[in-house]
C-alpha positions in Angstrom: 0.0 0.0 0.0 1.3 3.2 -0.9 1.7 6.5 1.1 -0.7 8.6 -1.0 -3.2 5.7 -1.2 -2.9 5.1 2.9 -3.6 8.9 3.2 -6.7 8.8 1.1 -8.1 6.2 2.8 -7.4 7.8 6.1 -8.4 11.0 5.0 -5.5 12.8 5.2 -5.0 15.6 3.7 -1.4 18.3 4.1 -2.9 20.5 5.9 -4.6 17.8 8.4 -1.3 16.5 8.6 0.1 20.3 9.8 -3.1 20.3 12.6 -2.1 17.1 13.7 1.4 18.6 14.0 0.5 21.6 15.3 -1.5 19.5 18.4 2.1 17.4 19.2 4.0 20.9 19.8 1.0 22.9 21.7 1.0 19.3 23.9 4.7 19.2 24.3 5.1 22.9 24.8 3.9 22.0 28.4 5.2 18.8 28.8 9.3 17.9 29.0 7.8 14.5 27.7 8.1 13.9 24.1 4.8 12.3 21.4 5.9 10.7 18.4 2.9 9.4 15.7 3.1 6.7 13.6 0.8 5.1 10.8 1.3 1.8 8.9 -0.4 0.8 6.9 -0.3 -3.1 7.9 1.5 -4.6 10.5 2.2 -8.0 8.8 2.0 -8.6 5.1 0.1 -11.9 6.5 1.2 -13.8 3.0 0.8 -17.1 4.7 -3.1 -16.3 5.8 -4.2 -15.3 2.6 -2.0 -17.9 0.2 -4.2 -20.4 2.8 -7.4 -19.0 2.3 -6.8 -18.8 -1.0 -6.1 -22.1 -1.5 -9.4 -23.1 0.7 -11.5 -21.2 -1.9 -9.5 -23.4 -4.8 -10.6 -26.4 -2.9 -13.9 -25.1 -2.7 -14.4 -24.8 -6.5 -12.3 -27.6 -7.3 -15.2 -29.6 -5.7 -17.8 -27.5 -7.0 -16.3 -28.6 -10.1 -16.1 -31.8 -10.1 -19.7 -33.5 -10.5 -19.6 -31.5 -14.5 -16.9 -33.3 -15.5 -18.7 -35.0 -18.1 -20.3 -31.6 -19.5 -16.5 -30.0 -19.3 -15.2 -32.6 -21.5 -18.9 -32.3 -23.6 -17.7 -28.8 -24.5 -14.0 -29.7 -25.1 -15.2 -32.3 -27.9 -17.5 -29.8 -29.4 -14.6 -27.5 -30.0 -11.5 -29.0 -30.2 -10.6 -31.8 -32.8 -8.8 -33.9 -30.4 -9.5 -34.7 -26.5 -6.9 -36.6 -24.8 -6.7 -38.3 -21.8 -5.0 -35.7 -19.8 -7.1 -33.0 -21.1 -9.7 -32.8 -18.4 -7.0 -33.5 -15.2 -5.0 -30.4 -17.3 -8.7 -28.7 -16.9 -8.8 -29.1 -13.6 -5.4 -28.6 -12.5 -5.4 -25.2 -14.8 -8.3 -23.8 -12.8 -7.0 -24.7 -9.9 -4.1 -22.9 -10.2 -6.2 -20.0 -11.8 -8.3 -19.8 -8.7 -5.8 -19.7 -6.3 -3.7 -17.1 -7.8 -6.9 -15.2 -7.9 -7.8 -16.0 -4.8 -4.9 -14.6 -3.3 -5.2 -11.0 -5.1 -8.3 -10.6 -3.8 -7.4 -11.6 -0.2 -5.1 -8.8 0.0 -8.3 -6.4 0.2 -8.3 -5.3 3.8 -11.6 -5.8 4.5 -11.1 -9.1 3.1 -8.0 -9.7 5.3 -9.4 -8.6 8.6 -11.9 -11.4 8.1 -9.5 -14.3 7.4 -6.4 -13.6 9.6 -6.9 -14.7 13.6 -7.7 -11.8 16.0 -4.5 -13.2 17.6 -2.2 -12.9 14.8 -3.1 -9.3 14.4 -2.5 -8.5 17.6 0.5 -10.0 17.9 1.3 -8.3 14.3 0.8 -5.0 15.9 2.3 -4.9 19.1 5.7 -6.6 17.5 5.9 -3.5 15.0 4.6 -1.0 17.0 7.6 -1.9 19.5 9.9 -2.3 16.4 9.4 1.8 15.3 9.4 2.6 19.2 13.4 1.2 19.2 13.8 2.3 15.1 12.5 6.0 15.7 14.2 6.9 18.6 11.5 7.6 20.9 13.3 5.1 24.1 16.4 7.9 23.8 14.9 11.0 25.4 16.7 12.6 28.0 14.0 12.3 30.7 12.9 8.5 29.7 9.6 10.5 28.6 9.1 9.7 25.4 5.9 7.7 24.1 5.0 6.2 20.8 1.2 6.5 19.4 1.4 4.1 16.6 -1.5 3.0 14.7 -1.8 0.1 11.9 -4.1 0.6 9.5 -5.4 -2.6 8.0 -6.1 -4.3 11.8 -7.8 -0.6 12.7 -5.3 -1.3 15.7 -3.7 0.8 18.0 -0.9 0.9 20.4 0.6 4.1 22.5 3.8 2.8 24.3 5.2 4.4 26.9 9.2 4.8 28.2 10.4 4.0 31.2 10.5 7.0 32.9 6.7 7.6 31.8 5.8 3.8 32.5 7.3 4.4 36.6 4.4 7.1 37.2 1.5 6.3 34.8 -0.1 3.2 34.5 -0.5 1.4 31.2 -4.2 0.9 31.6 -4.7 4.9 30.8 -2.5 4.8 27.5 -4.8 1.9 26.9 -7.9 4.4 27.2 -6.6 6.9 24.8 -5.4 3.7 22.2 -9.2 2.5 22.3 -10.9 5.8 21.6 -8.4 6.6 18.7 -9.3 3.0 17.5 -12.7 3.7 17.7 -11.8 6.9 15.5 -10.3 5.4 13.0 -13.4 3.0 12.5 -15.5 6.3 12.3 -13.5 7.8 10.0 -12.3 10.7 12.1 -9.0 10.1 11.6 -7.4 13.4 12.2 -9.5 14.3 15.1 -8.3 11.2 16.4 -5.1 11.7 16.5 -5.4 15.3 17.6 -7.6 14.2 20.8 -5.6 11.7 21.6 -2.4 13.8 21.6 -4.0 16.0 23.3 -5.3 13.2 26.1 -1.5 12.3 26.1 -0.5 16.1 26.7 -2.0 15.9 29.9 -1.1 13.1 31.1 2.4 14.0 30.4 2.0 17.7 31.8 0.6 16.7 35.1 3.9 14.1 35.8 6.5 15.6 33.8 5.9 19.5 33.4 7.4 21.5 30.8 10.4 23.4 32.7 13.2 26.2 31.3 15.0 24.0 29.0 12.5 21.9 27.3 14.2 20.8 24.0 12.4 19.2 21.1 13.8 15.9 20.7 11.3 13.8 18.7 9.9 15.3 15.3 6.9 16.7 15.8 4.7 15.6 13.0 2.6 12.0 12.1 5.3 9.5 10.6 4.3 7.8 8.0 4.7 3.9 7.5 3.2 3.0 4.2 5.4 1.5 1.8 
């Protein structure tokens, strides 16, 4: 999935991207913690779930195919000169083929692919890279230990806000939990940007009340929503 076709389907536009951006440094203005954003826009490329479905709708019409064997090799004889032995297994084994190379194209529609792979999975999927950009971007390097990631993945609709351990020592996960859940329900909604923006700004609080913005409050994290879609 590309970046422009991830923003279009979140609704992105540039200049929701500069509000989102201008929410991160109005929260961190008071705050000596740091927000980084992230969006992906999968977690997983999940190639093993959907080559297995696919190959379970093959099956599928493989059997629905079988009891016209006799009307497949009727039409063969009425327009071809010669019908061998192998030409209805090659029948068969052709549209099997065809069906699950098909078949797996069209399980890489994210609606489709939220169906077929396990809740499990996903989750899984999600926490592992969410934690992956957490170490990649940076956001564990702060001076204060107050750095947290919001990271969402776009084809689960998932969402997971980790926090450093300077932040984890004085606020409980269960809140950033909270905040992940109502951005997750945003996302679903379609209020993407006003997602993000409320939950920064639920994380701007949080972070204000523990770790207050002070004299020397240097910006170490970018500011704006990163974006993981390619």
């Amino acid at each position: 999935m590309t970046t422009g076709y991830l923003l279009k389907k979140t609704n992105l536009s540039d200049r929701e991207l500069d509000e989102i951006k201008a929410a991160v440094k109005k929260a961190e203005s008071r705050t000596s913690g740091e927000i980084a954003l992230a969006l992906a826009a999968e977690s997983d490329t999940y190639s093993f779930w959907e080559l297995l479905a696919a190959n379970y709708v093959a099956a599928g019409i493989f059997v629905c195919l079988l009891p016209f064997a006799n009307e497949i090799l009727g039409l063969y004889r009425k327009f071809l000169w010669y019908v061998s032995d192998w030409t209805l297994p090659a029948f068969y084994g052709i549209a099997t083929l065809a069906a699950i190379v098909l078949g797996f194209f069209i399980m890489n529609i994210p609606v489709l692919d939220r169906m077929i792979i396990p809740k499990k999975i996903q989750d899984k999927a999600v926490t592992a890279r969410a934690f992956r950009h957490f170490a990649e971007s940076g956001v564990y390097e702060t001076g204060e230990h107050s750095g947290i990631l919001i990271f969402v993945s776009y084809l689960e609709r998932q969402v997971r806000i980790i926090a450093d351990s300077g932040i984890a020592e004085k606020i409980p996960q269960d809140l950033w939990n909270i905040i992940a859940d109502d951005l997750a329900g945003g996302l679903k909604d379609g209020n993407t940007k006003d997602g993000f923006i409320a939950a920064v700004e639920k994380c701007g609080d949080l972070l204000a009340e523990h770790f207050p913005g002070g004299k020397d409050n240097p910006n170490e994290l970018a500011d704006g929503l990163v974006i993981l879609g390619e």
